[in-house]
N, C-alpha and C positions, 0 to 999 in steps of 0.2 A: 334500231327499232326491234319489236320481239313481236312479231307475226304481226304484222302491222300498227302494230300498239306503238303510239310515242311514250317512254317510259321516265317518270322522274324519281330523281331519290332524295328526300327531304331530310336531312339533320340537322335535329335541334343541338345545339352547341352550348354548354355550357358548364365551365372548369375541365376539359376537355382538353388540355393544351397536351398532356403526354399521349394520347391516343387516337385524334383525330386524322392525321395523316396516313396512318397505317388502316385505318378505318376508310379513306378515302381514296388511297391506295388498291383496295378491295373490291371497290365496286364494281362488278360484271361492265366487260367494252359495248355490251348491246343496250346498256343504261345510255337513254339521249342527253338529260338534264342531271343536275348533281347543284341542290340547293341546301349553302351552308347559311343557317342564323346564327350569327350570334347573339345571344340573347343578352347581353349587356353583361358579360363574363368578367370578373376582377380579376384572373389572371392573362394570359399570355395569347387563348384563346383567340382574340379577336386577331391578330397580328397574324395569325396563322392562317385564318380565313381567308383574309385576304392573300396572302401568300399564296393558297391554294389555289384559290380562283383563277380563270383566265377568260375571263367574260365571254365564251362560249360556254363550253360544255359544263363547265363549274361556275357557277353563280354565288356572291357572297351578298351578306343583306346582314344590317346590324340596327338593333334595338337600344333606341338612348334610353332606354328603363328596362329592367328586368320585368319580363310580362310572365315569365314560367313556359312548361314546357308545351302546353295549349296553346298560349300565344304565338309561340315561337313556330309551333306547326299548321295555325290557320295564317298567318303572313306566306309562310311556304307556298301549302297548297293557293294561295291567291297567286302566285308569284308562277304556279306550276300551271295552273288554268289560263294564266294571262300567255302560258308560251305554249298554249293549244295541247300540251302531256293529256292524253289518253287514262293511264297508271299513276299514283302516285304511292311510293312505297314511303313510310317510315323507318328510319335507320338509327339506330340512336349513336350520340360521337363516343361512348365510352368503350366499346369495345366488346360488349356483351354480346352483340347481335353479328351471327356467321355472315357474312354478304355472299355468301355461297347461298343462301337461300331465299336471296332475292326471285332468283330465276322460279324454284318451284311456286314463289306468291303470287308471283306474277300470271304462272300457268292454270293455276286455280280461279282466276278471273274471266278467263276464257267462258266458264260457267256458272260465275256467280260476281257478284256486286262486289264482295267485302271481302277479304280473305286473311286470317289470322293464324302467326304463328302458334302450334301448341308442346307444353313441352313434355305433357305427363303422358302421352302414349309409348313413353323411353322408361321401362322398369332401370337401368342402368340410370340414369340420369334422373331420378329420381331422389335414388340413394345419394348421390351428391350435392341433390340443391339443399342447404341449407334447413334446421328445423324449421325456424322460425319463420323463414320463405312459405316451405310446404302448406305448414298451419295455416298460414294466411293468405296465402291463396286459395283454400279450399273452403275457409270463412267465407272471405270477400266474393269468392267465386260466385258461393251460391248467391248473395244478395244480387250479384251481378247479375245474373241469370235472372232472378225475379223480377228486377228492376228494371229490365231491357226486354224477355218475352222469349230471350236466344237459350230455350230451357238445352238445345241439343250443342250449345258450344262446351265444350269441355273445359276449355283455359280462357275462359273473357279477357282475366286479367294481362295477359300478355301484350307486350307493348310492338311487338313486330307486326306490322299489318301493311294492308295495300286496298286500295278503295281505286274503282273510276272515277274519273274526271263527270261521268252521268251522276251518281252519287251524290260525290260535294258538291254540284250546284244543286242538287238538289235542299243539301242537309241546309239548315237557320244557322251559323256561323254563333249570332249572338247567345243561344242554349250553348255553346259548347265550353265547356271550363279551360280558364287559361293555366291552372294550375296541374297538381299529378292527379284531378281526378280526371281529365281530358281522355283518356284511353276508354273510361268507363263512360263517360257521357257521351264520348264518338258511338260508341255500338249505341246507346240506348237511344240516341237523335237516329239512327240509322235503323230502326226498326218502325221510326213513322216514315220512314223514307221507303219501305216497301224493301229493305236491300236482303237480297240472299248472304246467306255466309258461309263460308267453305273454310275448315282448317287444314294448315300443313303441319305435318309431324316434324319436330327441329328440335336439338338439343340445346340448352342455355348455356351461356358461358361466364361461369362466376372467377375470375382472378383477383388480384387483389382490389380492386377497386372499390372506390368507396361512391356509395348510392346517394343520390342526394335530397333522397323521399325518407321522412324522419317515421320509422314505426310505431310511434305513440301517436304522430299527428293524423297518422292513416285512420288509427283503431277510432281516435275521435272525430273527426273532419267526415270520412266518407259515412259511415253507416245513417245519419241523418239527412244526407243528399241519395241516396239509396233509396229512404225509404220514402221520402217525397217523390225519388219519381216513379218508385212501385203504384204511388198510390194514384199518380197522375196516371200512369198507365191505363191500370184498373179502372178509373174513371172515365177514359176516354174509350178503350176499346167496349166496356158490358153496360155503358149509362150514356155512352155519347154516340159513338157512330155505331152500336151495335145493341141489342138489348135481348139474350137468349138465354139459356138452360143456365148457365155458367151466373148470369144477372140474378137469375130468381135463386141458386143457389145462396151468392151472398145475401142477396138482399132477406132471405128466411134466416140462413144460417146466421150469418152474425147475432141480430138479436138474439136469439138462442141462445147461442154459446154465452155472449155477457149477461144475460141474465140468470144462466144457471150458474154461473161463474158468479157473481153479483151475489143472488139471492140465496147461493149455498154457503157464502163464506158470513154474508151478515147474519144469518139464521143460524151458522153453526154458533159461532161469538156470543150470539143474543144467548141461547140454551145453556150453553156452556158459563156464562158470568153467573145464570141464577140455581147450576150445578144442576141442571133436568136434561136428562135424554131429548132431544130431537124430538117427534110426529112423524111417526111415518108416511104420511102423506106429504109435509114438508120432503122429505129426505129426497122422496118421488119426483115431486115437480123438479127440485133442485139437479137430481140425475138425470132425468129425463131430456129435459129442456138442455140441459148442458151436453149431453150426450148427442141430442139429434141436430143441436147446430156444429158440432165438431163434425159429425158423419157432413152435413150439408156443406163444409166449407174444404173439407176435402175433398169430395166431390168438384168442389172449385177448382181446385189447384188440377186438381188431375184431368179437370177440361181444359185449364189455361194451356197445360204440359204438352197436350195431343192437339188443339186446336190450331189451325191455321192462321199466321198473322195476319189480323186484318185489314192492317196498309198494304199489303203484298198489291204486286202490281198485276194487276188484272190481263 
């Protein structure tokens, strides 16, 4: 145990078969549980799981369908809750994630609900993650940010994390995606949960391994689950359980903006096909209106940014 916390450590397993032992190998002696899924692995994978196992301390659990790596980690956590674990850390089996820094996620729960590896406070480690990494975590980041409310996490996207056992009974299991957007939909179920989140500084560990989250499927797949649940967000916290400064912002603002946005492009068009300058007056309303709902919906953002979450637990 780690200051009285029962501690588990959930890995999702799959094509895994050259790095999971050594990865299990790893894991701190004051970890109580060590749950391996196989997620319905075509290689060798599963044979190992079990191997590892010794129905104490190591737990093996196997899926007759590939459910992905959400699936793979709400079966865990149920599996983790059912053995009374306090903690449950995320681990992944390829070898990326230090298990040296289980300990410091663990300690970061001492004061907060959620706690997430980050890896960009490392200028050094930086320079080595990968361009196309960088880019897109810093994309995805911010959507993540907006879509969740955790404007102050620096790295959402990071898959190293640790939640209490208070937490996931609290989060809807069924919101949570079985696939790779599960990390992002965990924080953003976790902000109607009221959970605090606390980051740890950790280095990433890229070797050769090959990822089994396809970059093109990312670019298309998440940014439309992103922006639905931005919008669910927005909906529930300024129109449903809360209605203040930030409410009347959009609610003026928007209009505004689309209509001077609207009514400046179809008036420039119309003027321009019978080759006649504008009206200054048009030009006006067009600027105007477009102008004071842009100021009004900043104003948004920049209350969402400082306002206090309002599932936070009282």
């Amino acid at each position: 145990m780690y200051k009285q916390m029962k501690v588990a450590v959930a890995i999702p397993c799959y094509r895994v078969q050259d790095s999971i032992e050594s990865v299990v190998a790893g894991i701190p002696p004051f970890v109580d549980l060590v749950v391996l899924v196989d997620d319905c692995s075509p290689d060798d994978t599963g044979a190992l799981v079990d191997r590892l196992a010794d129905g104490n301390r190591v737990l093996a659990m196997h899926h007759e369908h590939n459910m992905g790596v959400g699936g793979a980690m709400k079966s865990a956590f149920r599996k983790a809750l059912e053995q009374g674990c306090d903690v449950v850390v995320k681990l992944d089996g390829d070898g990326q994630m230090d298990s040296a820094y289980i300990e410091p996620l663990v300690e970061a729960l001492v004061e907060a609900d959620f706690a997430k590896g980050n890896r960009l406070f490392d200028r050094a480690m930086l320079r080595r993650m990968p361009a196309v990494r960088r880019m897109g975590n810093l994309g995805l980041g911010f959507m993540v940010k907006a879509a969740s409310g955790y404007w102050n996490v620096s790295d959402p996207v990071n898959g190293f994390i640790a939640l209490r056992a208070d937490l996931l009974r609290a989060l809807d299991f069924r919101r949570l995606d079985d696939r790779f957007f599960f990390e992002s939909s965990l924080l953003i179920e976790a902000h109607y949960a009221g959970a605090s989140v606390r980051e740890v500084s950790m280095p990433a560990i890229y070797a050769d391994e090959r990822s089994n989250l396809s970059v093109w499927k990312t670019l298309f797949a998440f940014p439309p689950k992103l922006m639905a649940a931005w919008l669910r967000r927005l909906h529930l916290s300024y129109f449903v359980y809360d209605f203040n400064h930030c409410s009347l912002c959009i609610c003026v603002g928007l209009p505004s903006f689309l209509f001077g946005l609207v009514f400046g492009i179809c008036e420039w068009v119309h003027y321009a096909s019978i080759n006649s300058p504008s009206p200054t007056g048009t030009i006006m309303v067009a600027v105007l209106t477009f102008v004071l709902g842009f100021q009004l919906l900043l104003a948004a953002v920049q209350y969402d940014i400082s306002a206090p979450n309002p599932f936070s637990k009282r």
